[in-house]
Each structure stands twice: as structure tokens, then as C-alpha cells.
N, C-alpha and C positions, 0 to 999 in steps of 0.2 A: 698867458694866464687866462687868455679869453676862453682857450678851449679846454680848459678845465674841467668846470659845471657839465658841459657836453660830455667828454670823456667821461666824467662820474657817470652821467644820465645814460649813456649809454654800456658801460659796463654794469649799472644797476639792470637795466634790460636786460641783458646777455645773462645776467645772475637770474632772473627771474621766469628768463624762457628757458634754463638747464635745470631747474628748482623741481620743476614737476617729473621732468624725466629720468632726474634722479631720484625722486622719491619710488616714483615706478617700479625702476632697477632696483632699490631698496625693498620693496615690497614682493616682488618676482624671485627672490635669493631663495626666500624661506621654501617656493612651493617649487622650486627647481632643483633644491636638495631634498625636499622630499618625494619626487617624482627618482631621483637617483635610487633616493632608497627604498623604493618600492618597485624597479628595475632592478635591484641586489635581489630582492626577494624572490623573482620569477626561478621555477615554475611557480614555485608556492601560491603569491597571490592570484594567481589565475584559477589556481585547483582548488582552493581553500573555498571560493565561495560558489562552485558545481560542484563542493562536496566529494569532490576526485580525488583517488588515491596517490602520494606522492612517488614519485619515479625512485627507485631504492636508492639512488643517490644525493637526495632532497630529504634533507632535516625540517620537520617543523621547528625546532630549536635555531636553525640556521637562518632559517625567515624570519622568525623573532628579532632577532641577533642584527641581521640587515635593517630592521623596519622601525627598530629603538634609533633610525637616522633622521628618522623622517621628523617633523617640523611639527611640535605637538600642538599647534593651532591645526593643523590638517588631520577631524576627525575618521574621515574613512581611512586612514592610513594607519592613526591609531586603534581603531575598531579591530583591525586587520590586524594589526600585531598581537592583542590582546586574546584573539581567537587561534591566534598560531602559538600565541603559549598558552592556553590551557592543551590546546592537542598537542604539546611538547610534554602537558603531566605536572605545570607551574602551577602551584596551591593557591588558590583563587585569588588569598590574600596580597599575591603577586601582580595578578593579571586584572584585578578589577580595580586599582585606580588608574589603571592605563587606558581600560574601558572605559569609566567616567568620566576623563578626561576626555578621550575621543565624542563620548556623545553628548557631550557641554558643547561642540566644534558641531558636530553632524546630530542633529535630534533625531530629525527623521528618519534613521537606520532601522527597521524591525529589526533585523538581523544583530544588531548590536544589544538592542532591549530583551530580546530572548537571550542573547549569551549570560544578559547580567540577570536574569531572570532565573537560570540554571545556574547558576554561581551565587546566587544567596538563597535558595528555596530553602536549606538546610535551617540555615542560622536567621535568615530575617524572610520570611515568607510572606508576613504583608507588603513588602518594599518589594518583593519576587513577584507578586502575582500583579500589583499594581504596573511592574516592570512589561509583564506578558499581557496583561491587558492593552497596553498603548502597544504592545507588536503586533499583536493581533488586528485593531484598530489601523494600524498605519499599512498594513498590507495583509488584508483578509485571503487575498488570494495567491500569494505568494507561495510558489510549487515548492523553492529550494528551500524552505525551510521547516516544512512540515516536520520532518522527522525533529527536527531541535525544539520545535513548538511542543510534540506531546512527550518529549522526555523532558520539559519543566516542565508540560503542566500535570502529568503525573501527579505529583504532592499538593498541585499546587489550583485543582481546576474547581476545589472545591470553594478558594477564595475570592473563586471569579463573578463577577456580576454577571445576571440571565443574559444580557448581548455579546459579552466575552466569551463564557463561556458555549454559547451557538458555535460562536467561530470556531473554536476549538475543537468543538463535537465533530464539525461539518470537515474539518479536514482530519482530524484524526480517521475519521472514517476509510480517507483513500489511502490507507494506509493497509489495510482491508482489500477494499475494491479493489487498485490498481495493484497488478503485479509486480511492477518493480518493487515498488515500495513491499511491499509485504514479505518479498523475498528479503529482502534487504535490510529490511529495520523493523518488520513487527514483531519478531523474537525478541529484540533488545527493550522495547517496550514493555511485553508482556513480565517478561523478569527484572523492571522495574518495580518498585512500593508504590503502590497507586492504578498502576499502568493497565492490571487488568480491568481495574474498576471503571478507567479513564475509556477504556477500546468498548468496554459492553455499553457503555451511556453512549459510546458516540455510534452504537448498531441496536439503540435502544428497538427504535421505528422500523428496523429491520429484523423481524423475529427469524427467519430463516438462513439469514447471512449471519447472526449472533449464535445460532445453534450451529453451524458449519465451523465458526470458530472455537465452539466449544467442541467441535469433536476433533477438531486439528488438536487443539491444545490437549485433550487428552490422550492423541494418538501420542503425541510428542514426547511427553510424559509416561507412557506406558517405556518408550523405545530407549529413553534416557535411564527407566530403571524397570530392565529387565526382571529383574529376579524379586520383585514383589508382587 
């Protein structure tokens, strides 16, 4: 009977040095299932955020599909899935509490703040442009997103405070200057609502590169419609 109290005292020990390493294990489940499903995802989430074209046997639908696995406390994961269905063609009304959800987890995402930014310009545009403001803010000089920056801020650059929208101006510009970019995504710009007005403020200061682009875009225009 004597070693009773002992035995307890020490099995209470053994319970209290297994306590923490099970909670550990406990807490490691959720980001080792969603590390699984952001493994289902590849190539996707590799390509999705350099903006790379998927391999013709890669669904953005099918990245979606894998990443709805993932552990919705882990916001980059759901940022990522929310961005593979709208490029899957999912009506925002689908993909932006997935979004919100991810960036309540991850705040700091520009990238995530611009998606939801261009998913309500339409319908709530104070909440859109207040959206692209903090993206702008949290990574002014972020390369991969330029192009996502000025097609919301397109509609949306007029909402912006004089320090937002600098930033906006300042990179819509390379968009302009730099040739990849311009090959690549300043057409999609221009035949936005907004877009031309957004690309001539941000070559305001450059009178010569503004008139260069006004005569691309009229070349463009002439070639697209011959016969008037």
C-alpha cells in the first residue's frame, strides 16, 4: 500500500511529460494535412503564383479540388485555392469567402488583397479599393503582381488615396517600359473600363512614352479594323 501514492505520483508525471507532446502532435495534424493538399495541387501551386501557364494536363479546377484539403486555419493555402478557382471561371460569389477566410489566417498577403480587390470592384468598390490600398501598402514593389494590381485598379484607382494611388501609377508604368510586361498584359489592360485612363496617369510625367503609346494603340486599332 506504501507504494501506492508513489505509483500515482509517478504515473501523474509520465501523464504530464506525454501532455505537451501530444498536444504538439495534436496541433502538427492540421498543417501536415495541409502540406498533403498543397502537394495534390502541384504543378498548380508552383505556377499560380509566377503567373505560369499550366501544363495542358493541369486543371486549375483540379488544384481547387486538391486544396479545398487543406486546413482552413492555414491562410496561404486557402489564398491559393481561392485564386485557382477564380482561374477555374468560379463566380466570385464562390471563391471570395474562401479568400476571406484565408486572409483572416494570412493578412499579410498582397497578393491575396488584390485577388479580393478585383472580385468586388464591381459590386462593393469602397471595400475593393480600401482592399488594393493595404496591397499596395504591404508590397509596393512586388514584380508578380503588377499586372493583377492594374486590372483592379482599373475601376478602382480613382478611389485611392494620393500615397496608393503613386504606387499604382509607379508600377502600372512598367507595364509600359518593360517589355515583357507590355507584350504580355498591356493589351488586356488597355481593353479594360478604366485601363486606358489608369496607363495615361501612370505616363502622365512622361510626355513622349504617353504619345508612343498613343500611337501603338492607334496602330492597333487601325489593324483590328481594317475597313474603316
Amino acid at each position: 500500500m506504501a507504494n501506492s501514492p508513489r505509483r500515482a505520483t509517478a504515473i501523474l508525471i509520465a501523464v504530464l511529460l506525454v501532455l505537451p507532446a501530444l498536444a504538439v502532435g495534436a496541433a502538427a495534424v492540421p498543417r501536415f494535412l495541409s502540406g498533403l493538399a498543397v502537394d495534390a495541387s502541384f504543378p498548380a501551386a508552383g505556377f499560380i503564383p509566377q503567373n505560369a501557364v499550366l501544363p495542358e494536363d493541369v486543371t486549375y479546377a483540379d488544384a481547387a479540388d486538391a486544396l479545398s484539403g487543406a486546413d482552413t486555419r492555414d491562410g496561404a493555402a486557402q489564398i491559393l485555392r481561392a485564386e485557382a478557382m477564380q482561374r477555374a471561371g468560379e463566380r466570385p460569389e464562390t471563391y471570395v469567402p474562401v479568400l476571406i477566410e484565408g486572409l483572416s489566417h494570412h493578412p499579410a498577403s498582397p497578393r491575396g488583397w488584390t485577388l479580393l480587390a478585383e472580385a468586388e470592384a464591381a459590386h462593393e468598390p469602397e471595400r475593393a479599393a480600401k482592399a488594393l490600398s493595404l496591397a499596395l501598402r504591404l508590397a509596393p514593389l512586388d514584380y508578380r503582381i503588377i499586372f493583377h494590381r492594374a486590372r483592379a485598379g482599373a475601376p478602382l484607382w480613382r478611389l485611392l488615396d494620393p500615397e496608393a494611388q503613386e504606387i499604382l501609377f509607379r508600377q502600372t508604368a512598367r507595364l509600359w517600359s518593360e517589355e515583357p510586361l507590355r507584350r504580355e498584359f498591356l493589351n488586356e489592360v488597355l481593353l479594360l473600363e478604366g485601363g486606358p485612363e489608369l496607363i495615361a496617369r501612370a505616363l502622365a510625367d512622361q510626355p513622349e512614352e504617353l504619345r508612343a503609346l498613343n500611337r501603338l494603340t492607334a496602330r492597333r486599332r487601325m489593324y483590328s479594323n481594317p475597313g474603316r
